[in-house]
BADO-807265 format. One record per atom (N, C-alpha, C): residue in three letters; x, y, z; atom name. Coordinates in steps of 0.1 Angstrom, whole numbers, plus 5000, padded with zeros to 4 digits. Layout:
N
Ala:X:Y:Z:CA
...
END
This chain:
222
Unk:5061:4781:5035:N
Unk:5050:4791:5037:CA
Unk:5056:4805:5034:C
Unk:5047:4811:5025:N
Unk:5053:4826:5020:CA
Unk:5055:4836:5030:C
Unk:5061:4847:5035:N
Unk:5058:4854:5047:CA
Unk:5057:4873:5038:C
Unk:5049:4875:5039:N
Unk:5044:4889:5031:CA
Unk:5048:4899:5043:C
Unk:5053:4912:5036:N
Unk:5055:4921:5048:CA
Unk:5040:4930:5050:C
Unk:5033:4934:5050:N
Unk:5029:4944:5049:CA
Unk:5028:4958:5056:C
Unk:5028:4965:5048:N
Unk:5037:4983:5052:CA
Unk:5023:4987:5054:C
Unk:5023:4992:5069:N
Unk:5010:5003:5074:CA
Unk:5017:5012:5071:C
Unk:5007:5030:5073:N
Unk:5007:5042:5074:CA
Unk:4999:5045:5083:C
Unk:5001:5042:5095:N
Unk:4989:5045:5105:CA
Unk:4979:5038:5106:C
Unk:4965:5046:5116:N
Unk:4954:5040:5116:CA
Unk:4943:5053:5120:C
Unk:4935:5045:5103:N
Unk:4927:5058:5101:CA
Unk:4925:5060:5086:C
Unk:4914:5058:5084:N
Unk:4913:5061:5065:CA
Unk:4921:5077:5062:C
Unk:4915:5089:5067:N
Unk:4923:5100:5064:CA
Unk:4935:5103:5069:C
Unk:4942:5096:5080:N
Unk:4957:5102:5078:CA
Unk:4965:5087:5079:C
Unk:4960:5079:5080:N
Unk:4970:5063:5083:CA
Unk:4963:5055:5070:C
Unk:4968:5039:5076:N
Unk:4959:5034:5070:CA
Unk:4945:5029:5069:C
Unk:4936:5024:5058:N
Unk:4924:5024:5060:CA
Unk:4919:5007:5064:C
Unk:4919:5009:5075:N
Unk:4914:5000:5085:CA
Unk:4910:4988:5079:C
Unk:4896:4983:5070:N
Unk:4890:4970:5070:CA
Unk:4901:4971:5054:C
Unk:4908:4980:5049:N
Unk:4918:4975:5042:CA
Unk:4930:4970:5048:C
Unk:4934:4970:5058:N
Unk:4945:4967:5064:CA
Unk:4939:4948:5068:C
Unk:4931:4952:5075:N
Unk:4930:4938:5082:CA
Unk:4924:4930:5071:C
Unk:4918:4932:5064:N
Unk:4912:4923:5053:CA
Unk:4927:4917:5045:C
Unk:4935:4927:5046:N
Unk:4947:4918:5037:CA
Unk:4954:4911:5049:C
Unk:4953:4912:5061:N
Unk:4959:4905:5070:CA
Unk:4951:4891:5068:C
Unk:4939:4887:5068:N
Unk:4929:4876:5069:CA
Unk:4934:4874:5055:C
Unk:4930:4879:5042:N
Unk:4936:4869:5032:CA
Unk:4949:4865:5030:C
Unk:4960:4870:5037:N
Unk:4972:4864:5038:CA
Unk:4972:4852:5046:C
Unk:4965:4852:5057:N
Unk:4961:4839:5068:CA
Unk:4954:4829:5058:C
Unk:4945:4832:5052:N
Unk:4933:4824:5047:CA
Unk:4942:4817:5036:C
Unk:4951:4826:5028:N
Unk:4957:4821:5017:CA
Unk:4970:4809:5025:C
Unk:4968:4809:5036:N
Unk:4982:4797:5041:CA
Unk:4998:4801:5041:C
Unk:5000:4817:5040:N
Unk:5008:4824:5042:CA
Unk:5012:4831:5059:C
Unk:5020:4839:5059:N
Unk:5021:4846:5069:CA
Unk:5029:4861:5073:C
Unk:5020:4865:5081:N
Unk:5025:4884:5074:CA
Unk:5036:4888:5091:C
Unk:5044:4900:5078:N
Unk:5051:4906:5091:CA
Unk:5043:4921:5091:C
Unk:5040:4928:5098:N
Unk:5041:4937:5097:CA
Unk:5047:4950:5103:C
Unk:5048:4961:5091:N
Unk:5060:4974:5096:CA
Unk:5053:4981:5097:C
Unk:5058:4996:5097:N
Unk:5057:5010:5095:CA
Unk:5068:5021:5099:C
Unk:5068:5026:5089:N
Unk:5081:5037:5089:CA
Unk:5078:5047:5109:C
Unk:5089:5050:5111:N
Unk:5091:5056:5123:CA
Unk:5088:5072:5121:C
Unk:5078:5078:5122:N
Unk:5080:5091:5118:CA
Unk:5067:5100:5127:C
Unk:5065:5111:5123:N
Unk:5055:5117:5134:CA
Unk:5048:5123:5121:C
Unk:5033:5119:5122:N
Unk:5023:5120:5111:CA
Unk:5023:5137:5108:C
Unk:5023:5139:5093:N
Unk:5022:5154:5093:CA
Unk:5013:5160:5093:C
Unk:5001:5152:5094:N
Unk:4988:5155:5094:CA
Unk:4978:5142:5106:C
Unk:4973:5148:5116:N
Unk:4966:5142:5121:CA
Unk:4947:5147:5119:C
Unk:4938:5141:5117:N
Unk:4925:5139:5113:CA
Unk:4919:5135:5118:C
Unk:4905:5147:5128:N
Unk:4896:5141:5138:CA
Unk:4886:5133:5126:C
Unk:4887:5118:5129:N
Unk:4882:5109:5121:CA
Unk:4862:5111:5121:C
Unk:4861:5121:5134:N
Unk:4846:5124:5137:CA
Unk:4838:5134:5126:C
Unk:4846:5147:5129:N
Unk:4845:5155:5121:CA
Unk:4852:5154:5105:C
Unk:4861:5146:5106:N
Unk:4867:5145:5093:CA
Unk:4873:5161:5092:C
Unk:4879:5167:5101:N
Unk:4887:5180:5099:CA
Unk:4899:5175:5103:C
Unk:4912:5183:5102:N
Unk:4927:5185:5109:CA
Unk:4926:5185:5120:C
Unk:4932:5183:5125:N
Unk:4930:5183:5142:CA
Unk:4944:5193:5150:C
Unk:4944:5206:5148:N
Unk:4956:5213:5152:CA
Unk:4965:5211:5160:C
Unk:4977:5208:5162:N
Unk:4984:5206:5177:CA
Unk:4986:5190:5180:C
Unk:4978:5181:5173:N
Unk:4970:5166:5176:CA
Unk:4987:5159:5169:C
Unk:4992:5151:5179:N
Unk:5004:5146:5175:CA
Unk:5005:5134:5173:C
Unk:5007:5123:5161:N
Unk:5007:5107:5165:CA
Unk:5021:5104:5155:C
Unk:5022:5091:5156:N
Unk:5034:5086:5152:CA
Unk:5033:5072:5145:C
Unk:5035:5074:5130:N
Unk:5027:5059:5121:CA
Unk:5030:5050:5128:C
Unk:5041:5046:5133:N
Unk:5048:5034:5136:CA
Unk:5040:5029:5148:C
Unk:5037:5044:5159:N
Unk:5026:5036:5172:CA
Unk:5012:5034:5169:C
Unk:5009:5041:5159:N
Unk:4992:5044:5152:CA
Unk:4992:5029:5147:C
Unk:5003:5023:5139:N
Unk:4997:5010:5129:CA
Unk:4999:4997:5141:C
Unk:5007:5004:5151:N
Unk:5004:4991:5159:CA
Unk:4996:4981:5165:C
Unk:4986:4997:5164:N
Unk:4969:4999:5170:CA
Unk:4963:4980:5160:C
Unk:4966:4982:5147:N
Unk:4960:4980:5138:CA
Unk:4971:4964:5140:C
Unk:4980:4959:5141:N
Unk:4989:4947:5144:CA
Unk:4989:4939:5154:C
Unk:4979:4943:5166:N
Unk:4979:4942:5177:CA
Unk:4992:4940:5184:C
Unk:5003:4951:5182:N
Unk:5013:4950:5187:CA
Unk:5026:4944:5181:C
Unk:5022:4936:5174:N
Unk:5030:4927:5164:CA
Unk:5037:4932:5155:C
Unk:5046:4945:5157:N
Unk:5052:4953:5147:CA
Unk:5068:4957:5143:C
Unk:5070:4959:5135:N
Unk:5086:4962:5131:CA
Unk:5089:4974:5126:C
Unk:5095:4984:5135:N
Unk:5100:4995:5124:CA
Unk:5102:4993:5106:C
Unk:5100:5001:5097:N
Unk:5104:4996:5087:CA
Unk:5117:4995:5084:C
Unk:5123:5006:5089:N
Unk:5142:5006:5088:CA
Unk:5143:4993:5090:C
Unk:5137:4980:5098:N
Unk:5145:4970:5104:CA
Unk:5143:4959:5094:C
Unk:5130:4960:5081:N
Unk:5130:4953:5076:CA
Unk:5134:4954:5059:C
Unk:5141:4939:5056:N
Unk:5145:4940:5042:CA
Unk:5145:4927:5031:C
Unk:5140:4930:5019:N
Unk:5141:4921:5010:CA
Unk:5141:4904:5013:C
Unk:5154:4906:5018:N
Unk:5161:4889:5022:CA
Unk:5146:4885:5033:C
Unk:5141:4892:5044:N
Unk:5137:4888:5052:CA
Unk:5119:4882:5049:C
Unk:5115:4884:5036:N
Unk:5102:4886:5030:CA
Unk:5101:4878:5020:C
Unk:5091:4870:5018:N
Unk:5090:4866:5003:CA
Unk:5080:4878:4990:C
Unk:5072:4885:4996:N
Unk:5063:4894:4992:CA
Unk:5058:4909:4996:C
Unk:5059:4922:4996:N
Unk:5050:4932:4999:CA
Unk:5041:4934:4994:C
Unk:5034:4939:5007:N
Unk:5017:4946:5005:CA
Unk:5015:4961:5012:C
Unk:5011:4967:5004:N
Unk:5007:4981:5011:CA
Unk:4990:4984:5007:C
Unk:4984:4986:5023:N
Unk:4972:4989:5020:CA
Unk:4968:5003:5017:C
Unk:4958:5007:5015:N
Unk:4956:5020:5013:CA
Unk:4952:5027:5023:C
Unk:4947:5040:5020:N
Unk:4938:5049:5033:CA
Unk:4951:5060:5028:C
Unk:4948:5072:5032:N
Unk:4955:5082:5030:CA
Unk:4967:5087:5035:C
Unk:4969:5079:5046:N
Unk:4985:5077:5050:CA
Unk:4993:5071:5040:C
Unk:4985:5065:5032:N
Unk:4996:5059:5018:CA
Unk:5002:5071:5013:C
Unk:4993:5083:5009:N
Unk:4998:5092:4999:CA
Unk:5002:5106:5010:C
Unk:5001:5102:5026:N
Unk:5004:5110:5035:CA
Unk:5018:5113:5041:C
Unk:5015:5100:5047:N
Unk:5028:5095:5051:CA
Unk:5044:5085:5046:C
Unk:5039:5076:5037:N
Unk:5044:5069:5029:CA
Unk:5052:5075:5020:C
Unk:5047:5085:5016:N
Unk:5051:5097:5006:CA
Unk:5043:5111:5007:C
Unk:5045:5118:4996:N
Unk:5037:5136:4995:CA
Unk:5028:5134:4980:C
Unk:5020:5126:4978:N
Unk:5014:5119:4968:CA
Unk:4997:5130:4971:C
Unk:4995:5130:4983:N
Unk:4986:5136:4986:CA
Unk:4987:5149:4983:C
Unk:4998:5159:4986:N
Unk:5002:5171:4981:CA
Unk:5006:5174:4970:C
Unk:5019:5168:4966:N
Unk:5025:5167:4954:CA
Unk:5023:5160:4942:C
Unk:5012:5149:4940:N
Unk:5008:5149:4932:CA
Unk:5020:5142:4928:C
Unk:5019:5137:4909:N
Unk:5030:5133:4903:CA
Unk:5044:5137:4908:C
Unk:5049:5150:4914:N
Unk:5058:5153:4917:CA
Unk:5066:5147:4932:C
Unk:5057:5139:4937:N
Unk:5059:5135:4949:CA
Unk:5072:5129:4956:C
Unk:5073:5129:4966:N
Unk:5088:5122:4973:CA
Unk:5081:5111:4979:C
Unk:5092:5099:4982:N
Unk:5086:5085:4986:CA
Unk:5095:5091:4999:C
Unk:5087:5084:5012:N
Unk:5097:5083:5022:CA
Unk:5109:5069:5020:C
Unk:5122:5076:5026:N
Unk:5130:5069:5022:CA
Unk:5135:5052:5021:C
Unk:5124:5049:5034:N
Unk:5121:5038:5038:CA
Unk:5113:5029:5031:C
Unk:5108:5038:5025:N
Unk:5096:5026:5018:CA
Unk:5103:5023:5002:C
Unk:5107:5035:4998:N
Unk:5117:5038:4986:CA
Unk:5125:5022:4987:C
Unk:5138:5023:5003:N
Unk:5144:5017:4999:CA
Unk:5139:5001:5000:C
Unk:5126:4996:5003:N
Unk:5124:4982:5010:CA
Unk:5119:4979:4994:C
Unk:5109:4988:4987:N
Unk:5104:4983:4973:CA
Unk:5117:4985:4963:C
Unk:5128:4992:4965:N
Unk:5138:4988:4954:CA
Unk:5145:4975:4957:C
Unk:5141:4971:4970:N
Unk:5150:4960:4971:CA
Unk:5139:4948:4967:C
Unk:5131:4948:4967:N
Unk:5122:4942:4963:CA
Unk:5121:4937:4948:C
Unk:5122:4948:4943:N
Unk:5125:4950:4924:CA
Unk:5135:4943:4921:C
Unk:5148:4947:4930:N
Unk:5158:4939:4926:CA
Unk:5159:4929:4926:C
Unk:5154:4920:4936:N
Unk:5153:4904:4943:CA
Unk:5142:4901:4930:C
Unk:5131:4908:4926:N
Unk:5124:4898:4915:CA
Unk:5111:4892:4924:C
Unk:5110:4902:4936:N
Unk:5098:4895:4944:CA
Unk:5088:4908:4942:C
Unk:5076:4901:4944:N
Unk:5063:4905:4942:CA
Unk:5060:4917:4952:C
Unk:5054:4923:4948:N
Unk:5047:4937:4954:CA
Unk:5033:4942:4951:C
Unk:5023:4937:4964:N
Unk:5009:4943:4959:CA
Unk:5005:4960:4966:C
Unk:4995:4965:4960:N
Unk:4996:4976:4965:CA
Unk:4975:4978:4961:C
Unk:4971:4982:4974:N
Unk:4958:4988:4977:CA
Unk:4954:5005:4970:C
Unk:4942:5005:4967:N
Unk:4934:5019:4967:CA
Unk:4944:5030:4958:C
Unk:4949:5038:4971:N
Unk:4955:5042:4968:CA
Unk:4972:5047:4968:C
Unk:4975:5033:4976:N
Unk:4986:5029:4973:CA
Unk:4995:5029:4963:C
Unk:4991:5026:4957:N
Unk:4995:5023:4940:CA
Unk:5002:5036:4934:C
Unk:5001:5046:4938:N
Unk:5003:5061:4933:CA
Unk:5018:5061:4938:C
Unk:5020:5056:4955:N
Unk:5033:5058:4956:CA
Unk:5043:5049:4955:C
Unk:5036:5038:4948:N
Unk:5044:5026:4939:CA
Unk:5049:5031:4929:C
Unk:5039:5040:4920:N
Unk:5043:5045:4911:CA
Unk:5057:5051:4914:C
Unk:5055:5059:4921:N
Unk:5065:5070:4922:CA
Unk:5079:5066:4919:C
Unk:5077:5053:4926:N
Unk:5098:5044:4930:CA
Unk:5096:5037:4917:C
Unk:5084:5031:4908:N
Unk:5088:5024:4895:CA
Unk:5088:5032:4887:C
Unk:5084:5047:4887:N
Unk:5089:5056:4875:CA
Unk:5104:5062:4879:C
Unk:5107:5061:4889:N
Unk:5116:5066:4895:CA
Unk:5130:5056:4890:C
Unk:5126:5046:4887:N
Unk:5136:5033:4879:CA
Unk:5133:5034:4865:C
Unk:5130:5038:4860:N
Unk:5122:5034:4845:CA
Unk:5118:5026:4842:C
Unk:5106:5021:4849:N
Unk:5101:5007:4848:CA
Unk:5084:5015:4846:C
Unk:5081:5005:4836:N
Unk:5066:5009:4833:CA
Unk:5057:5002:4832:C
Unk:5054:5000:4846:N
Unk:5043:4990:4853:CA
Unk:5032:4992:4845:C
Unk:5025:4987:4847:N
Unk:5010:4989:4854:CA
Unk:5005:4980:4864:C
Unk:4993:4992:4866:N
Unk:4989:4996:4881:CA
Unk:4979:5001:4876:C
Unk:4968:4999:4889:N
Unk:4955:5005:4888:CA
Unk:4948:5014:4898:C
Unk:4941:5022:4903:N
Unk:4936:5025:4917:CA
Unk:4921:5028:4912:C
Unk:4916:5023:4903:N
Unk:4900:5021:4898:CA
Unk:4898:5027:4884:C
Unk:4889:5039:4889:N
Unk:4890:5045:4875:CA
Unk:4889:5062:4874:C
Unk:4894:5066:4888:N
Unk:4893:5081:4887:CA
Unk:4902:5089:4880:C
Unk:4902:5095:4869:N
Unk:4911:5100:4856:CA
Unk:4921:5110:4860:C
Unk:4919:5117:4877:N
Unk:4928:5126:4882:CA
Unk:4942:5120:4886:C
Unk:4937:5110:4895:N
Unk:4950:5105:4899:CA
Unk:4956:5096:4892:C
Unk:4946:5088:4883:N
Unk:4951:5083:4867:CA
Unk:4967:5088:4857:C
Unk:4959:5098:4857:N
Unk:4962:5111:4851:CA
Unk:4982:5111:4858:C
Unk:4981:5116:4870:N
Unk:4990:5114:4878:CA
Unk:5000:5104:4880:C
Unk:4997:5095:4877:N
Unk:5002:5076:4875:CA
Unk:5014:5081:4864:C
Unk:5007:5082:4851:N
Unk:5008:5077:4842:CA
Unk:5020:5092:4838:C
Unk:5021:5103:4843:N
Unk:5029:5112:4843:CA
Unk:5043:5103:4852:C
Unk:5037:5097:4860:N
Unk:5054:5093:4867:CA
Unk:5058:5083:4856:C
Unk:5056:5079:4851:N
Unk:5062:5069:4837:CA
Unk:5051:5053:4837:C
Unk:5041:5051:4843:N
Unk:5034:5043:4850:CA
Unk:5022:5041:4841:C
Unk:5019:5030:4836:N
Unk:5009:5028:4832:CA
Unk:4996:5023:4839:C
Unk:4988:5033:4839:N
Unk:4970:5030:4847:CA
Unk:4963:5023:4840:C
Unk:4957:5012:4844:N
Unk:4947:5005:4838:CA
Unk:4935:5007:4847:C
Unk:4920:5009:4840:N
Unk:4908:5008:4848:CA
Unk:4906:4997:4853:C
Unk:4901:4996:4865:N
Unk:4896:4982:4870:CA
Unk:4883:4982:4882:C
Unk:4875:4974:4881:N
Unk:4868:4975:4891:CA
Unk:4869:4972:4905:C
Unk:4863:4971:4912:N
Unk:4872:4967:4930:CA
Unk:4870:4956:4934:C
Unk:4860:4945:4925:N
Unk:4862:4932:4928:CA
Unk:4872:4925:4919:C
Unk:4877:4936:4912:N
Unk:4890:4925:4913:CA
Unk:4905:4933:4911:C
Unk:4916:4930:4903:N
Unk:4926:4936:4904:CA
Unk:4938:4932:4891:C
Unk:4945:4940:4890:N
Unk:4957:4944:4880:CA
Unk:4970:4937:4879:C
Unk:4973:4929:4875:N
Unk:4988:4920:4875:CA
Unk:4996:4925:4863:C
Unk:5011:4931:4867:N
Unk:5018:4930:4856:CA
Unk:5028:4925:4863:C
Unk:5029:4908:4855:N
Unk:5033:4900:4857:CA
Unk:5049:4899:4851:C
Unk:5051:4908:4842:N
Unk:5069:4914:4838:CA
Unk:5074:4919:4853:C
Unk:5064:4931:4859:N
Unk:5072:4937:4872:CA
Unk:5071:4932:4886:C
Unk:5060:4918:4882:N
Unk:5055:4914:4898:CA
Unk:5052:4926:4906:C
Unk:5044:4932:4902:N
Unk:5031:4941:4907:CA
Unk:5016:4937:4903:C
Unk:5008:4934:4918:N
Unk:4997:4934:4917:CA
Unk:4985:4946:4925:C
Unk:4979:4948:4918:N
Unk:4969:4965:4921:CA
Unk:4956:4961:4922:C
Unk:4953:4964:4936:N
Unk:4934:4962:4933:CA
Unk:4926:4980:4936:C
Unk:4913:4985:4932:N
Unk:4913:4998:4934:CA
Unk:4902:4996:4957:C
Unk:4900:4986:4959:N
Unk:4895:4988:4969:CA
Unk:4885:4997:4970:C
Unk:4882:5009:4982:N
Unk:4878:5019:4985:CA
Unk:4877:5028:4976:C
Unk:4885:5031:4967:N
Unk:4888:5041:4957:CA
Unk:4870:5036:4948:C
Unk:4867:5025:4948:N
Unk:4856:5024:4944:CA
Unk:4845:5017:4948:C
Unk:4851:5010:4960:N
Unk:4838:4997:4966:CA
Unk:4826:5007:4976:C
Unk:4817:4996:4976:N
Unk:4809:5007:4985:CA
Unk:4806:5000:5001:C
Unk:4816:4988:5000:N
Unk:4816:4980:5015:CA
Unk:4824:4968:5017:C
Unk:4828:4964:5025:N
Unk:4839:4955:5028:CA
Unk:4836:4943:5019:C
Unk:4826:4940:5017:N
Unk:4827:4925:5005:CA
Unk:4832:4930:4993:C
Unk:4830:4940:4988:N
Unk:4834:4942:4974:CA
Unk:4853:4945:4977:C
Unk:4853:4954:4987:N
Unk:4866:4953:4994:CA
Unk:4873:4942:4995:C
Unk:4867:4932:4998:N
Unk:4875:4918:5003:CA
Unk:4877:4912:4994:C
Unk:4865:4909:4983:N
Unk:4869:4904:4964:CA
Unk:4885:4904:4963:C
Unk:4881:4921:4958:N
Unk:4893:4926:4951:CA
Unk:4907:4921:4960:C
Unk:4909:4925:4974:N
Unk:4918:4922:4983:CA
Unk:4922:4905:4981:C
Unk:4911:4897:4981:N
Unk:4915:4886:4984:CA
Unk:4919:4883:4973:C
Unk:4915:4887:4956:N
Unk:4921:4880:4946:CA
Unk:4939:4885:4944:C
Unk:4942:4898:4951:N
Unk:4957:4900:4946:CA
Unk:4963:4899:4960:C
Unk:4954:4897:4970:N
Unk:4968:4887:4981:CA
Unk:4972:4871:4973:C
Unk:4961:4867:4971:N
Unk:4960:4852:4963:CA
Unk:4978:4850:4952:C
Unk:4973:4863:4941:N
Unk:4981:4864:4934:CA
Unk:4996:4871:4936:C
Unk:4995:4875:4948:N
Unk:5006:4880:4953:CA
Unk:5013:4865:4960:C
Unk:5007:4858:4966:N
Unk:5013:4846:4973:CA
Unk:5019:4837:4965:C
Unk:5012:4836:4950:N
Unk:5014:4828:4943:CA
Unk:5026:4833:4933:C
Unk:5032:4848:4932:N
Unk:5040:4849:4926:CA
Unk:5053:4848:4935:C
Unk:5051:4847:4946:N
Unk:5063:4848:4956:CA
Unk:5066:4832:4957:C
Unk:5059:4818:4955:N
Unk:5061:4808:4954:CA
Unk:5066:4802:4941:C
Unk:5066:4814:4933:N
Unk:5069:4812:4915:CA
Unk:5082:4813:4911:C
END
């Protein structure tokens, strides 16, 4: 039985992770006859977001690692504690903690920093020859650690031409795709679906999710 890690960023579309993308890959990891760990880096969000008003929330303090627990029901691992050997596959869902917390993908744009933790769990990943799926907008700070190797994936996050645009500056090749389904480059064992980036509700969400957990399981059995 494959055991997939998957890497939260909170909980919360604007500063963590995005919610019915988190659990939706938890259920097709179950559904697919696998079984997940889940982490999140230890850090104190740099941005917290009244999810009501959809503003900043000044002074408002959380911490990914307690925020994605929310989202694990408890069932969680620092990320420092997990590595390669311990996994057959990673998954990172999207929601803006991806490009928040995860990394400065949100600010920096192509120029962005990976936090070090996530940097070092997907190089170990690369190296081992195991698979790595990545949600929404996820995928940007995939990018970042596979241009960052000179590897020239591709990856998708739908079809918006800005952050496209951005991809493909880190040495990364974007492919369009729609959100019921998703992107395999099967040289890097990376699989990409765009999710939210383009669906307009959790079925179209779940398509896409469920065909690159599918294909995520099945390259970690390969």
């Amino acid at each position: 039985m494959a055991k997939v890690a998957v890497c939260l960023s909170g909980c919360g579309v604007f500063d963590g992770s995005e919610i019915h993308e988190a659990v939706l890959t938890l259920l097709a990891i179950d559904q697919a006859g696998a079984r997940y760990l889940c982490c999140a880096p230890n850090l104190e969000q740099p941005v917290v977001v009244n999810h009501l008003t959809r503003n900043p929330a000044p002074g408002e303090r959380r911490n990914v690692l307690v925020e994605s627990a929310r989202i694990a029901r408890g069932e969680i691992q620092d990320l420092a504690s997990v590595h390669a050997c311990d996994v057959d596959a990673l998954i990172f869902p999207g929601g803006f903690g991806a490009a928040r917390n995860l990394s400065s993908f949100a600010v920096d744009g192509a120029d962005c920093r990976v936090h070090p933790e996530v940097e070092r769990l997907v190089g170990e990943m690369i190296d081992a020859g195991k698979p790595i799926g990545a949600i929404c907008i996820a995928p940007a700070t995939l990018a970042r650690v596979l241009g960052n190797r000179g590897l020239a994936a591709q990856v998708t996050i739908g079809t918006d031409p800005q952050t496209a645009s951005a991809i493909e500056k880190m040495g990364v090749r974007h492919l369009d795709c729609v959100c019921t389904s998703f992107v395999v480059d099967s040289s890097h064992r990376v699989v990409t679906t765009p999710a939210y980036m383009l669906a307009k509700g959790p079925a179209e969400v779940f398509e896409g999710i469920k065909g690159l957990v599918g294909e995520v399981v099945r390259l970690a059995g390969s």
